[in-house]
Phi, psi and omega in degrees: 000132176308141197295327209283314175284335166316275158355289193304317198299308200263010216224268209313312195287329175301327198272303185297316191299300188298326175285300168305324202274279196323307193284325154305324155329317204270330197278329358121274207310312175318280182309346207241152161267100190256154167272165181338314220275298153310264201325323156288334161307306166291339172281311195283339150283325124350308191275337168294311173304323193312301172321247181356260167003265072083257152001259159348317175294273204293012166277319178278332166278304170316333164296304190296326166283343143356308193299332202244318167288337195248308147323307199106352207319337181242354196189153173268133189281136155289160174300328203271313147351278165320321218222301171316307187302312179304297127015292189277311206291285188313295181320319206275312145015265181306317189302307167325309191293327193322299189278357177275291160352292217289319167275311156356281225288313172324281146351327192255343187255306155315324186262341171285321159289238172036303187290305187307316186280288181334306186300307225278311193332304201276334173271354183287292186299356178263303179307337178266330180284344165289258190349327176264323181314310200282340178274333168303294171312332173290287196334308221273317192289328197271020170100321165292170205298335204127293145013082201236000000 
Protein backbone atom coordinates (compact mmCIF):
# COMPACT_ATOMS: atom_id res chain seq x y z
CA UNK A 1 0.00 0.00 0.00
CA UNK A 2 1.38 3.53 -0.91
CA UNK A 3 2.76 5.15 2.16
CA UNK A 4 0.68 8.38 1.52
CA UNK A 5 -3.04 6.29 1.58
CA UNK A 6 -1.80 4.52 4.42
CA UNK A 7 -1.25 7.93 6.44
CA UNK A 8 -4.25 9.58 5.03
CA UNK A 9 -6.59 6.15 6.08
CA UNK A 10 -5.22 6.38 9.21
CA UNK A 11 -5.58 10.20 9.77
CA UNK A 12 -9.11 9.93 8.51
CA UNK A 13 -9.94 6.58 11.18
CA UNK A 14 -8.21 8.73 14.21
CA UNK A 15 -10.56 11.57 13.30
CA UNK A 16 -13.87 9.15 13.49
CA UNK A 17 -12.73 7.62 16.47
CA UNK A 18 -12.07 10.88 18.06
CA UNK A 19 -15.48 12.32 16.97
CA UNK A 20 -17.38 9.38 18.25
CA UNK A 21 -15.42 9.55 21.58
CA UNK A 22 -16.32 13.27 21.96
CA UNK A 23 -19.96 12.80 21.05
CA UNK A 24 -20.52 10.22 24.11
CA UNK A 25 -18.85 12.34 26.06
CA UNK A 26 -20.86 15.02 25.71
CA UNK A 27 -24.24 12.79 25.30
CA UNK A 28 -22.72 11.11 29.50
CA UNK A 29 -22.69 15.07 30.51
CA UNK A 30 -26.27 15.60 28.76
CA UNK A 31 -27.75 12.83 31.43
CA UNK A 32 -26.04 13.64 34.54
CA UNK A 33 -26.64 16.63 36.81
CA UNK A 34 -24.13 18.83 36.80
CA UNK A 35 -24.19 22.64 37.50
CA UNK A 36 -24.74 25.49 34.73
CA UNK A 37 -21.65 26.42 34.90
CA UNK A 38 -19.86 22.71 34.20
CA UNK A 39 -22.36 22.41 31.89
CA UNK A 40 -21.46 25.34 29.90
CA UNK A 41 -17.90 24.58 29.67
CA UNK A 42 -18.49 21.14 28.66
CA UNK A 43 -20.50 22.17 25.59
CA UNK A 44 -18.00 24.98 24.71
CA UNK A 45 -15.45 22.25 25.03
CA UNK A 46 -17.31 19.76 23.26
CA UNK A 47 -17.62 22.13 20.41
CA UNK A 48 -13.91 22.73 20.16
CA UNK A 49 -12.86 19.23 20.44
CA UNK A 50 -15.78 18.47 17.91
CA UNK A 51 -14.19 21.19 15.72
CA UNK A 52 -10.98 19.77 15.85
CA UNK A 53 -11.47 16.33 15.69
CA UNK A 54 -13.63 16.93 12.42
CA UNK A 55 -10.67 19.10 11.05
CA UNK A 56 -7.94 16.38 11.58
CA UNK A 57 -10.69 14.03 9.15
CA UNK A 58 -10.40 16.58 6.17
CA UNK A 59 -6.38 17.21 6.72
CA UNK A 60 -6.50 13.39 6.09
CA UNK A 61 -8.90 13.25 3.30
CA UNK A 62 -6.53 16.06 1.80
CA UNK A 63 -3.47 14.35 2.08
CA UNK A 64 -4.85 11.67 0.48
CA UNK A 65 -6.19 13.91 -2.83
CA UNK A 66 -2.76 15.17 -2.59
CA UNK A 67 -1.94 12.71 -4.77
CA UNK A 68 -3.33 13.61 -7.35
CA UNK A 69 -3.57 17.81 -6.85
CA UNK A 70 -0.33 17.82 -5.85
CA UNK A 71 1.89 14.95 -7.21
CA UNK A 72 0.23 14.82 -10.64
CA UNK A 73 -0.09 11.60 -11.42
CA UNK A 74 -2.38 11.87 -14.66
CA UNK A 75 -1.70 15.23 -15.38
CA UNK A 76 1.06 17.73 -14.40
CA UNK A 77 -0.12 20.46 -11.49
CA UNK A 78 0.95 24.33 -11.81
CA UNK A 79 2.99 25.05 -9.12
CA UNK A 80 0.88 27.75 -7.88
CA UNK A 81 -1.90 25.30 -7.56
CA UNK A 82 -0.07 23.12 -6.11
CA UNK A 83 1.26 25.71 -3.23
CA UNK A 84 -2.54 27.03 -2.53
CA UNK A 85 -3.34 23.35 -1.72
CA UNK A 86 -0.43 22.71 0.31
CA UNK A 87 -1.16 26.18 1.61
CA UNK A 88 -5.11 25.14 2.76
CA UNK A 89 -3.84 21.97 4.15
CA UNK A 90 -0.90 24.13 6.93
CA UNK A 91 -4.08 26.69 7.52
CA UNK A 92 -6.27 23.91 8.56
CA UNK A 93 -3.48 22.81 10.46
CA UNK A 94 -2.65 25.83 12.04
CA UNK A 95 -6.44 26.14 12.95
CA UNK A 96 -6.24 22.57 14.78
CA UNK A 97 -3.39 23.70 17.11
CA UNK A 98 -5.38 26.74 17.78
CA UNK A 99 -8.21 25.17 18.99
CA UNK A 100 -6.17 22.62 20.86
CA UNK A 101 -4.50 25.85 22.44
CA UNK A 102 -7.46 27.36 22.96
CA UNK A 103 -8.94 24.22 25.10
CA UNK A 104 -5.68 23.79 26.89
CA UNK A 105 -5.93 27.21 28.23
CA UNK A 106 -9.65 26.93 28.98
CA UNK A 107 -9.41 23.75 30.66
CA UNK A 108 -6.66 24.96 32.87
CA UNK A 109 -8.71 27.91 33.73
CA UNK A 110 -12.05 25.95 34.68
CA UNK A 111 -10.02 23.40 36.82
CA UNK A 112 -8.19 26.00 38.36
CA UNK A 113 -11.33 28.27 39.45
CA UNK A 114 -13.04 24.79 40.42
CA UNK A 115 -9.93 23.96 42.56
CA UNK A 116 -9.79 27.57 43.87
CA UNK A 117 -14.02 26.94 44.89
CA UNK A 118 -13.33 23.67 46.50
CA UNK A 119 -10.16 24.80 48.95
CA UNK A 120 -12.35 27.91 50.01
CA UNK A 121 -15.82 25.24 50.13
CA UNK A 122 -13.42 23.00 52.42
CA UNK A 123 -12.03 25.74 54.89
CA UNK A 124 -15.43 27.46 55.46
CA UNK A 125 -16.36 23.33 56.57
CA UNK A 126 -12.91 23.44 58.64
CA UNK A 127 -13.80 26.54 60.31
CA UNK A 128 -17.24 25.57 61.09
CA UNK A 129 -16.38 22.17 62.63
CA UNK A 130 -13.68 24.31 64.83
CA UNK A 131 -16.22 26.76 65.79
CA UNK A 132 -18.64 23.49 67.16
CA UNK A 133 -15.70 21.80 68.79
CA UNK A 134 -14.90 25.08 70.38
CA UNK A 135 -18.40 25.65 71.11
CA UNK A 136 -18.38 21.79 73.01
CA UNK A 137 -15.69 22.75 74.78
CA UNK A 138 -16.89 26.09 76.25
CA UNK A 139 -19.94 23.79 76.97
CA UNK A 140 -18.19 21.18 78.42
CA UNK A 141 -16.05 23.22 80.70
CA UNK A 142 -18.76 25.28 81.93
CA UNK A 143 -21.08 22.13 83.41
CA UNK A 144 -22.99 21.87 80.43
CA UNK A 145 -23.90 19.12 78.65
CA UNK A 146 -22.73 19.75 75.24
CA UNK A 147 -25.72 20.00 73.53
CA UNK A 148 -26.71 22.79 71.28
Amino acid sequence: MNPVVAVSVLIVAISIALVAWHIAEWRAHRRTEIAEGERQFAWRRYRRRLQASSLIGVVGGMIFASRWVVAGDRFTTHPIVAACYLGAVMVLLSWVLLLAAGDAISSRNFFRAEHRRQVAEQIRFQAEVLRKAQRAKTSASDGGDGSE
